[in-house]
TIVEX-671834 format. One record per residue (C-alpha): residue number from 0; residue in three letters; chain; x, y, z. Coordinates in Angstrom, 2 decimals, padded with zeros to 5 digits, always signed. Layout:
TIVEX-671834
{nr->NUM&rest->ALA&kette->A&xx->X&yy->Y&zz->Z}
...
end
This chain:
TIVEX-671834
{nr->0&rest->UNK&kette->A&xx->-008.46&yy->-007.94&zz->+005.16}
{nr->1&rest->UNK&kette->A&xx->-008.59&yy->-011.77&zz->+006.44}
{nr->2&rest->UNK&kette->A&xx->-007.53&yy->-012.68&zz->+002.92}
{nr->3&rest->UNK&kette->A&xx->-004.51&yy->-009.90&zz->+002.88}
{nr->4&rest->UNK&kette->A&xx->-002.94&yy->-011.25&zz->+005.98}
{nr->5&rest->UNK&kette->A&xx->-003.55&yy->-014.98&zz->+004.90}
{nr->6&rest->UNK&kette->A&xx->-001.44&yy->-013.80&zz->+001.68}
{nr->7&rest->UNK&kette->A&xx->+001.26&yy->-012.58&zz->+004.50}
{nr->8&rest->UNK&kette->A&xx->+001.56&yy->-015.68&zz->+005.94}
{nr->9&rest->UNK&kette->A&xx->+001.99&yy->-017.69&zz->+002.49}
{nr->10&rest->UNK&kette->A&xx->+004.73&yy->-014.62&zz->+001.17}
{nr->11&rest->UNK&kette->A&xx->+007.48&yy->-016.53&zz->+001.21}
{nr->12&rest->UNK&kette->A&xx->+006.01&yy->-019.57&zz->-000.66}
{nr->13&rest->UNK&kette->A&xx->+007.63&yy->-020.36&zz->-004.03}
{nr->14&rest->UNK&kette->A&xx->+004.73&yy->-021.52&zz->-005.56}
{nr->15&rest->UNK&kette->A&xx->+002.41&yy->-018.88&zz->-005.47}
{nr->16&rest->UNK&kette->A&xx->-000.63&yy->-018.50&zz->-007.68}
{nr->17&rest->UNK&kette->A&xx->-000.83&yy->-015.29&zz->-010.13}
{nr->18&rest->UNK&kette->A&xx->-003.92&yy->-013.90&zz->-010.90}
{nr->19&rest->UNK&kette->A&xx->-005.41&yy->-011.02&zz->-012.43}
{nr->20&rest->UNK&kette->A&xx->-005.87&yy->-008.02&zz->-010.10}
{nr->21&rest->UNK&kette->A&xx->-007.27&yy->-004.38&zz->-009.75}
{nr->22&rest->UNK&kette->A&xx->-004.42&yy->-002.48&zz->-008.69}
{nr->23&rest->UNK&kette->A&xx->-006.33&yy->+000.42&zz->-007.12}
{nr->24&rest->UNK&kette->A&xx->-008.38&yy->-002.25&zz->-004.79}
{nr->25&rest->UNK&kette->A&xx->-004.74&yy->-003.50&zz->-003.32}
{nr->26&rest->UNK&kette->A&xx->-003.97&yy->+000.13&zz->-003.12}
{nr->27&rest->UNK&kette->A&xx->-007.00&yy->+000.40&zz->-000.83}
{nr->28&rest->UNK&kette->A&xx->-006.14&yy->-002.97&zz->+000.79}
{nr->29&rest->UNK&kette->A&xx->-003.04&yy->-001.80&zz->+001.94}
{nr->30&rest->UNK&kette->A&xx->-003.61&yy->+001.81&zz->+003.01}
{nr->31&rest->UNK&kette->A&xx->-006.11&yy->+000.05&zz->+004.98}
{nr->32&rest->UNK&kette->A&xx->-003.50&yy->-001.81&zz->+006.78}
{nr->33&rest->UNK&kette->A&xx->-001.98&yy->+001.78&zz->+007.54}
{nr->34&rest->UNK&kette->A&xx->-004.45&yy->+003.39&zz->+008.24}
{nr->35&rest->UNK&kette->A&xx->-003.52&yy->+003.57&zz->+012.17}
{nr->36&rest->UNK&kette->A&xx->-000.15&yy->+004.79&zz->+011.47}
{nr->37&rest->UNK&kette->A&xx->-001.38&yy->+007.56&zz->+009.32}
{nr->38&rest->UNK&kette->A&xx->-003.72&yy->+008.46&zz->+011.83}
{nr->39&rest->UNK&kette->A&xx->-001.48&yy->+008.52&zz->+014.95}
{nr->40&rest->UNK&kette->A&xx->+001.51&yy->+010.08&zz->+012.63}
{nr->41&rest->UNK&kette->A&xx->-000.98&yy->+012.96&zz->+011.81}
{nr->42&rest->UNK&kette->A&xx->-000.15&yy->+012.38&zz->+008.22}
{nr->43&rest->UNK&kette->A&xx->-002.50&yy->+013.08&zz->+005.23}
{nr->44&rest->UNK&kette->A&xx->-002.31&yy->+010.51&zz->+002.53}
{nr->45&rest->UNK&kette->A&xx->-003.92&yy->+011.90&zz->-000.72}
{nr->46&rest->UNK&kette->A&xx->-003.50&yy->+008.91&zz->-003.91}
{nr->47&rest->UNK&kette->A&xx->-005.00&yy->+009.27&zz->-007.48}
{nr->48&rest->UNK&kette->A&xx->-005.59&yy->+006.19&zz->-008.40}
{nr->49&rest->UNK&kette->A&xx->-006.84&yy->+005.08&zz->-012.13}
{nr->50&rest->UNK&kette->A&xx->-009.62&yy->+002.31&zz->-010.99}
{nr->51&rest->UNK&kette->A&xx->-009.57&yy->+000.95&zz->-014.17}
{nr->52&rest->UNK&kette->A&xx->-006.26&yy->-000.96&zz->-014.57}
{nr->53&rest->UNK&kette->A&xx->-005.80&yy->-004.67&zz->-013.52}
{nr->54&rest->UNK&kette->A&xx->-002.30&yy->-006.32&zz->-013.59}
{nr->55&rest->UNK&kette->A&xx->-001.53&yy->-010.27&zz->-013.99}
{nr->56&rest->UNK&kette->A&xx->+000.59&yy->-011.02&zz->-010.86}
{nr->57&rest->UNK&kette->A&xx->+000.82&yy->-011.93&zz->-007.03}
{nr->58&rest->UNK&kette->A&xx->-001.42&yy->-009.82&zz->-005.26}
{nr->59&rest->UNK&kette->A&xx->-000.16&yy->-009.82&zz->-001.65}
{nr->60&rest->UNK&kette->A&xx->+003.68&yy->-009.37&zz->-003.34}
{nr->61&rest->UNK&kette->A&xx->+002.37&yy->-005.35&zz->-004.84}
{nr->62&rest->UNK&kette->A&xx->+000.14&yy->-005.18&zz->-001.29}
{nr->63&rest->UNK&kette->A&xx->+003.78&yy->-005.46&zz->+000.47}
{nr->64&rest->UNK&kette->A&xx->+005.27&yy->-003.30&zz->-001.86}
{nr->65&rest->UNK&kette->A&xx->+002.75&yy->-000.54&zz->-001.60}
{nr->66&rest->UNK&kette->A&xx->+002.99&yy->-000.57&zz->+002.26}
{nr->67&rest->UNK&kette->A&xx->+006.66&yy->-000.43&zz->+002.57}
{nr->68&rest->UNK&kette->A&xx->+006.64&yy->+002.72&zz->+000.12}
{nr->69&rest->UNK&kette->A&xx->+003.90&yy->+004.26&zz->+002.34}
{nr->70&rest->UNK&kette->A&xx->+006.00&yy->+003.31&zz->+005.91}
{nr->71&rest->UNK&kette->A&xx->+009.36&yy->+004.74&zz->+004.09}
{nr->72&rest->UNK&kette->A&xx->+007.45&yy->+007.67&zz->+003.88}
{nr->73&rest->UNK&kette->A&xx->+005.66&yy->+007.92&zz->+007.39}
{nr->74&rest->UNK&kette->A&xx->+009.28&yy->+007.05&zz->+008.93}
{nr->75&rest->UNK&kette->A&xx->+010.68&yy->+009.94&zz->+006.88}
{nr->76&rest->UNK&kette->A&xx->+008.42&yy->+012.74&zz->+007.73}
{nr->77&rest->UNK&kette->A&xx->+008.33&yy->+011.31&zz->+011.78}
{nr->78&rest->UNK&kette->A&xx->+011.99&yy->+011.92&zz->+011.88}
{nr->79&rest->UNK&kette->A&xx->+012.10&yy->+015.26&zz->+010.01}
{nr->80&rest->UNK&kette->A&xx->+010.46&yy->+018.68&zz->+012.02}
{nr->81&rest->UNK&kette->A&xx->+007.63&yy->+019.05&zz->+009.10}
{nr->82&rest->UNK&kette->A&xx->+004.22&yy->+021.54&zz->+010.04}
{nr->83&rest->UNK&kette->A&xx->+002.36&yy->+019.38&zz->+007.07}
{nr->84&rest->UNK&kette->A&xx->+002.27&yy->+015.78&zz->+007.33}
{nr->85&rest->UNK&kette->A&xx->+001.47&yy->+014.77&zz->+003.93}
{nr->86&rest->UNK&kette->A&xx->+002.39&yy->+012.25&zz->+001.53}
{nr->87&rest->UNK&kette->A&xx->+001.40&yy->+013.94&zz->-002.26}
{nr->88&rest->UNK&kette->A&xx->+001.02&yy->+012.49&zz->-005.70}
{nr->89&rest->UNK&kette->A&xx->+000.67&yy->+008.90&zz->-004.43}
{nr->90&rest->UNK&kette->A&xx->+000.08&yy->+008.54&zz->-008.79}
{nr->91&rest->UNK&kette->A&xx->-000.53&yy->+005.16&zz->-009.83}
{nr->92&rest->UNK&kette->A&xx->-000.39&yy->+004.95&zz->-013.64}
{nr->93&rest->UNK&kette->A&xx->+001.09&yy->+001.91&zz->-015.55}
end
């Protein structure tokens, strides 16, 4: 988590070093970050996630991405009257 937050601080840096990555471990990474939210928003979160794919890229740049889907949504269903909190068919195929 020390190492997602370092990224955070270095976002905004233009020279940024790409990498290969497992997609479904910076799925984890951020949903970690979440987890409170999801928690407190009484919000089920239920991802299939193929573990097997890695992607050539900026890590902490799909990390942001991935948590600003997953806030869009929390924000959505905390402003709508909804019995089940969930957030379905969080699919990640490439």
């Amino acid at each position: 988590m020390n190492d997602t937050i370092d990224g955070f601080l270095d976002f905004f840096n233009p020279n940024k070093l790409k990498n290969d990555f497992n997609i479904s471990v910076s799925i984890h990474r951020a949903l970690d970050i979440l987890k409170s939210r999801v928690h407190v928003g009484n919000i089920e979160l239920n991802t299939n996630i193929d573990d097997s794919i890695e992607v050539y890229g900026v890590e902490v740049e799909f990390i942001q991405v991935i948590i600003n889907i997953v806030n869009n949504s929390i924000d959505t269903l905390s402003t709508k009257d909804v019995n089940n909190r969930e957030i379905n068919n969080f699919l990640f195929i490439i």
